[in-house]
C-alpha positions as CSV (number, residue, x, y, z in Angstrom):
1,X,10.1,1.8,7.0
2,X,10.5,5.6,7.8
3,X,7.2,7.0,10.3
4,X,6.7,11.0,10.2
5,X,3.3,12.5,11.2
6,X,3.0,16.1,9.6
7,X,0.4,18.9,10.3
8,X,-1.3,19.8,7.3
9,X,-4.0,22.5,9.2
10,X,-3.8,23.9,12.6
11,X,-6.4,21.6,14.7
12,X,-4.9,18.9,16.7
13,X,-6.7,16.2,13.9
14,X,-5.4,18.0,11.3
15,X,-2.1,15.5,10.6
16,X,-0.9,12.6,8.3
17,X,1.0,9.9,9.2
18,X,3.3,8.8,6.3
19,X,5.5,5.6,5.8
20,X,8.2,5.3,3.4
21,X,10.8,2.6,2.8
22,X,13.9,3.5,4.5
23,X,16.2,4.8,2.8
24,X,13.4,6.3,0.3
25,X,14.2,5.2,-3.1
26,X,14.7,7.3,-5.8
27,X,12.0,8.1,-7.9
28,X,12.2,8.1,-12.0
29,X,9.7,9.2,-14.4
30,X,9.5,5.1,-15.2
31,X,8.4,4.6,-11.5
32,X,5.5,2.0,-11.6
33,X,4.5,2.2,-7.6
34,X,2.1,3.7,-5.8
35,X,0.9,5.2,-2.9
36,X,-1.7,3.8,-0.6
37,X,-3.6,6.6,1.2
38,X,-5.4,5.5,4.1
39,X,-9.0,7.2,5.9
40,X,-10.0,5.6,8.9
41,X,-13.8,5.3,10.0
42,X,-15.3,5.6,13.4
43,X,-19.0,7.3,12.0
44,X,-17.4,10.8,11.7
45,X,-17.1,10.8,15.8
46,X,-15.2,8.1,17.4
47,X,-11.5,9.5,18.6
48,X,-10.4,5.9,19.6
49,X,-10.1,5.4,15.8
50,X,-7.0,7.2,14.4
51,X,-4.5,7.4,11.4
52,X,-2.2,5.6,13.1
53,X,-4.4,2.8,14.5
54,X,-5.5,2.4,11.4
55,X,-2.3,2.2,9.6
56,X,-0.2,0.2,12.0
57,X,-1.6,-3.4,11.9
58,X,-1.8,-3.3,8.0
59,X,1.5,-1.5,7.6
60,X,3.3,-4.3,9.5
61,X,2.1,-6.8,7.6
62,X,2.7,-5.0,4.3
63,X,6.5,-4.2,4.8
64,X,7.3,-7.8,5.5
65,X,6.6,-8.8,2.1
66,X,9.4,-8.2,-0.1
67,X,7.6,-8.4,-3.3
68,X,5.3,-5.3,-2.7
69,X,8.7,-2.8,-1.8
70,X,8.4,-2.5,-5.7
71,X,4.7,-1.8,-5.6
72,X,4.3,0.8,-2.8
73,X,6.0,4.1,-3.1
74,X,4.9,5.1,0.5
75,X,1.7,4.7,2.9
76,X,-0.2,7.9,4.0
77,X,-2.9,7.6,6.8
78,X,-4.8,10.8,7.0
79,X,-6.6,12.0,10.1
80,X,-9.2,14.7,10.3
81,X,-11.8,16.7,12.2
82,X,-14.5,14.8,14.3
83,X,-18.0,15.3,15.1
84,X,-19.2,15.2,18.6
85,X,-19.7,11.6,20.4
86,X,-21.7,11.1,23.3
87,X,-19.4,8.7,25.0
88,X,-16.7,11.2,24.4
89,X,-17.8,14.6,25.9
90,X,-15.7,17.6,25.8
91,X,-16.1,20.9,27.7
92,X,-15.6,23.5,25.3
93,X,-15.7,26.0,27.6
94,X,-12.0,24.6,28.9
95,X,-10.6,23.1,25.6
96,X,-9.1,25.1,22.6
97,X,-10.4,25.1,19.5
98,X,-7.8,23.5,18.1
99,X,-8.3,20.7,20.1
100,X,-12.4,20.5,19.7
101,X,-14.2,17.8,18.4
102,X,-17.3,19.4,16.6
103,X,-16.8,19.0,13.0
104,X,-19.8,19.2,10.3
105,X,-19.9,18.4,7.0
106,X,-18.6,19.7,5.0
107,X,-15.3,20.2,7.6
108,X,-14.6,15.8,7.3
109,X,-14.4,15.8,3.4
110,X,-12.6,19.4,3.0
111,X,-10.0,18.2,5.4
112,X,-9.2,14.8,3.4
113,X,-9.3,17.4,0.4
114,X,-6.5,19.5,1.9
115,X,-4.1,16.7,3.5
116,X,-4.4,15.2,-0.4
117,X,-3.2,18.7,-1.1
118,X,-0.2,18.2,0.8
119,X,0.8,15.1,-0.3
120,X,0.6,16.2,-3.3
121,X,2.8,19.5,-2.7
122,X,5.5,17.4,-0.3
123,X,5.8,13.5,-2.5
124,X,3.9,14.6,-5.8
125,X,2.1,11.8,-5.8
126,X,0.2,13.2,-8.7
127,X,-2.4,10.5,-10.0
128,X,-0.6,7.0,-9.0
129,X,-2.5,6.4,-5.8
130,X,-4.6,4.2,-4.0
131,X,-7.3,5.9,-1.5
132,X,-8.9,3.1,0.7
133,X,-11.1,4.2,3.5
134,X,-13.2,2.3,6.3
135,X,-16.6,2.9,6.7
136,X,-17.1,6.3,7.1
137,X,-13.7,6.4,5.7
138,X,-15.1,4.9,2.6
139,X,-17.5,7.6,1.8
140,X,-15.0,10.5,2.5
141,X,-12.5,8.3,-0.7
142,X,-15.6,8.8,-2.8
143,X,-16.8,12.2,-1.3
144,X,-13.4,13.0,-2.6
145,X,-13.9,12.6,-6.3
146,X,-17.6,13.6,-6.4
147,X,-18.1,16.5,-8.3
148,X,-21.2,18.4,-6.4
149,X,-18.4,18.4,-3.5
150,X,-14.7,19.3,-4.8
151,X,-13.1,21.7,-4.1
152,X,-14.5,22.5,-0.9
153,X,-11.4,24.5,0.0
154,X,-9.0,27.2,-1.4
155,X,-6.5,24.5,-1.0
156,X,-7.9,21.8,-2.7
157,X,-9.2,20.9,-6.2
158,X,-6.4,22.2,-8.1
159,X,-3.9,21.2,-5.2
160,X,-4.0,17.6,-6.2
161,X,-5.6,14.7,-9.1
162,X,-7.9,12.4,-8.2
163,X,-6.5,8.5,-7.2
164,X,-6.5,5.7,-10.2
165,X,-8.6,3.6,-7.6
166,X,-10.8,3.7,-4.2
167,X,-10.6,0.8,-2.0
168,X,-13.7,0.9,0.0
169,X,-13.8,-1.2,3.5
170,X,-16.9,-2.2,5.4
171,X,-18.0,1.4,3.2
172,X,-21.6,3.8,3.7
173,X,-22.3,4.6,0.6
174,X,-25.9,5.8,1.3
175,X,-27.0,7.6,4.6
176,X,-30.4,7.2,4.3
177,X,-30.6,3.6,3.1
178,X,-28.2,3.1,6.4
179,X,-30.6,4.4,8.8
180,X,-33.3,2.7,6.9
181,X,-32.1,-0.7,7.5
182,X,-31.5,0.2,11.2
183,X,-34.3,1.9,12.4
184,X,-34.7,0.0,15.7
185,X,-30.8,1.3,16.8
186,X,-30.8,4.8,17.5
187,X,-27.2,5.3,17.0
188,X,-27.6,5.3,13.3
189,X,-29.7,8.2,12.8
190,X,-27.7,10.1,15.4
191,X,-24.4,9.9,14.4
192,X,-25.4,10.7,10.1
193,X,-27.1,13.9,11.9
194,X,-24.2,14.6,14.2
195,X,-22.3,14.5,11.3
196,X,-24.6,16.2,8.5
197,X,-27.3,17.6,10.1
198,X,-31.3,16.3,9.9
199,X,-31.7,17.3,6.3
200,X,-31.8,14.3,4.7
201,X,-31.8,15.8,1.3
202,X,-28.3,17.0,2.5
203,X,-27.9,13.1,3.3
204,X,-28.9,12.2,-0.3
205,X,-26.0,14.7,-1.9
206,X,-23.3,13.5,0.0
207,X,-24.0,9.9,-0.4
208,X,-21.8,8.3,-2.9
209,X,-24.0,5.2,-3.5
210,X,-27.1,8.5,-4.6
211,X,-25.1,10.8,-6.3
212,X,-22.1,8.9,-8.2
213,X,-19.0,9.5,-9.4
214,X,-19.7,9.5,-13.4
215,X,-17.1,13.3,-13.2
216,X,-14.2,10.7,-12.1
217,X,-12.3,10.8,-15.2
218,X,-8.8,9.5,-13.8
219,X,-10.3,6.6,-11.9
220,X,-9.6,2.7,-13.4
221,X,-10.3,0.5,-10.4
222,X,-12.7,0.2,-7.8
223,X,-13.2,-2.2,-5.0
224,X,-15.8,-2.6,-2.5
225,X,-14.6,-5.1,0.0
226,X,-17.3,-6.9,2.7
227,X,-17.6,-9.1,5.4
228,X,-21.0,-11.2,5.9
229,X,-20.1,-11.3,9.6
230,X,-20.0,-7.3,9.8
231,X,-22.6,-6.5,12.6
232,X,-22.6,-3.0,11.4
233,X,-22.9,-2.6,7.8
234,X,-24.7,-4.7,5.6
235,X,-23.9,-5.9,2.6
236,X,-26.4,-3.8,0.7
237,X,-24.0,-0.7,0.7
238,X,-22.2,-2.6,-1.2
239,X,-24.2,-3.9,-3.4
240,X,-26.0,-0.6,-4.2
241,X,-22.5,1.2,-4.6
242,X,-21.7,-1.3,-7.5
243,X,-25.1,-1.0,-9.2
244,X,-24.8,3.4,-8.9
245,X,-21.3,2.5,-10.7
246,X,-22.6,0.4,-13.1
247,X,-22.6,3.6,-15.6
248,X,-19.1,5.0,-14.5
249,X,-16.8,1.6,-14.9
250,X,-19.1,1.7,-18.9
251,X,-18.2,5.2,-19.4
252,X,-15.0,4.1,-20.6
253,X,-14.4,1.6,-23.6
254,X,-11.9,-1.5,-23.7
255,X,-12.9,-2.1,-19.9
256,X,-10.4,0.3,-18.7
257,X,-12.7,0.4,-15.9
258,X,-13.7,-2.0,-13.4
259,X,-15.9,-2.7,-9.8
260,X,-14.8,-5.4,-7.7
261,X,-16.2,-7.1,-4.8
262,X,-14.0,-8.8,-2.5
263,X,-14.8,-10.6,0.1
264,X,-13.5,-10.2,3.2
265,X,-13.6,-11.8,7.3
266,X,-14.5,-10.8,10.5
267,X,-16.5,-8.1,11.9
268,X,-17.0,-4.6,10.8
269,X,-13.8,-3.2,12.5
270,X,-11.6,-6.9,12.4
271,X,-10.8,-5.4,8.8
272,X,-8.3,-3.1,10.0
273,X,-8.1,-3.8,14.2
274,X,-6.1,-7.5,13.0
275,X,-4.4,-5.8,9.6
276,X,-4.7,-8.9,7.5
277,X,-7.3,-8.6,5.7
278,X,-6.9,-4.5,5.0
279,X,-3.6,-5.6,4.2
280,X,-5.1,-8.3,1.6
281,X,-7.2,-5.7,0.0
282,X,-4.9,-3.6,-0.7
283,X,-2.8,-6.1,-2.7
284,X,-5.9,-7.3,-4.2
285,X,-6.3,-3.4,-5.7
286,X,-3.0,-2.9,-6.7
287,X,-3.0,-5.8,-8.5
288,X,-6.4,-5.0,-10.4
289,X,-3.9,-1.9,-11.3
């Protein structure tokens, strides 16, 4: 396969790293593939987790198997602005802005808005896509579709359609259910206000798992995939996520729509780190397509 990073804004975070079959095949209006669209986690903060971290042990796994080259159109792994980490300090008196790491919300989900946007302007991609995130990666794929929150740019919303199904890894659904179940670990309730402030009514209108995604007309398919051996998110995301959807995946008749679990292995950042089992939930999606 063919690897091209592209800008889509001018900060340094601001690219996408795509993967096509090489040569790229031609496309007809009977194409039944798709693209996978990938958000990596890393709590809205962590720069050693990036597009192309996450991407590559998946992606080598995926092109191996012959009987997905019909499946895939192309894989897309979008990387965006970070919040501040306190292992990973910056002087931003020496640094450029471009190059800053002091994102807010809404900057994470606005920039997965916009590299969507260019997708859809460069491929047209259009509806036929997968968007599977990690963790905090998870929330921006739904914070993508939710309605209180899109368009936060002038180049999103009408830019691109929303995916036909979110694949949702090790995923936060709820911020304040998070921090809840880890009070004793400090981390927790710093990074959700690094990231959106100490409002947590802000927390309870960004969280997926709270607010829903009933305005997600072109979605069919939704899975929610989970290790019990994840040290860092517990299965109750999950579980909550599929009981707030319980009303979306009825809001269409002839169960056009459907929530999966899948269960997955190893620890919370095994998922992607080893490939294999990102790699296995992504087939498990595209075949509930």
């Amino acid at each position: 396969m063919s690897l091209e990073t592209f800008p889509y804004g001018d900060h340094d975070l601001q690219t996408v790293t795509v993967a096509r079959p090489y040569p790229a095949p031609a496309s007809t209006e009977n194409d039944t593939s798709y693209w996978v669209i990938l958000i990596h986690g890393g709590a809205w903060r962590d720069p050693t987790q990036t597009a192309t971290s996450y991407l590559t042990p998946a992606l080598s796994i995926l092109s191996s198997q012959q009987q997905l080259q019909s499946a895939i159109t192309g894989i897309a792994s979008i990387s965006y602005r970070l919040s501040a980490h306190p292992s990973h300090r910056q002087d931003l008196s020496n640094i450029s802005p471009t190059s800053d790491r002091t994102a807010k919300h809404p900057d994470h989900v606005a920039d997965i808005q916009t590299a969507l946007s260019f997708l859809e302007a460069k491929y047209n991609i259009g509806k036929r896509y997968v968007l599977a995130g990690h963790s905090c990666g998870a929330t921006l794929a739904f914070q993508a579709v939710m309605k209180p929150l899109a368009p936060l740019t002038s180049n999103a919303g009408a830019g691109y359609e929303h995916p036909q199904a979110i694949l949702g890894m090790a995923g936060i659904y709820n911020l304040r259910l998070l921090r809840d179940s880890h009070k004793d670990i400090s981390a927790y309730q710093e990074f959700i206000e690094g990231a959106f402030g100490d409002d947590e009514n802000v927390w309870d209108a960004v969280s997926p798992g709270v607010v829903g995604v009933d305005a997600w007309e072109e979605g069919r398919v939704v899975v929610l995939a989970h290790s019990d051996s994840d040290e860092l998110c517990d299965v109750a995301q999950s579980e909550g996520m599929k009981q707030r959807l319980r009303g979306w995946e009825e809001g269409r008749s002839n169960g056009q729509r459907k929530v999966h679990l899948l269960s997955i292995e190893g620890k919370h950042d095994e998922a992607w780190e080893k490939g294999a089992e990102l790699a296995r939930a992504i087939v498990f999606t595209l075949s509930r397509l």
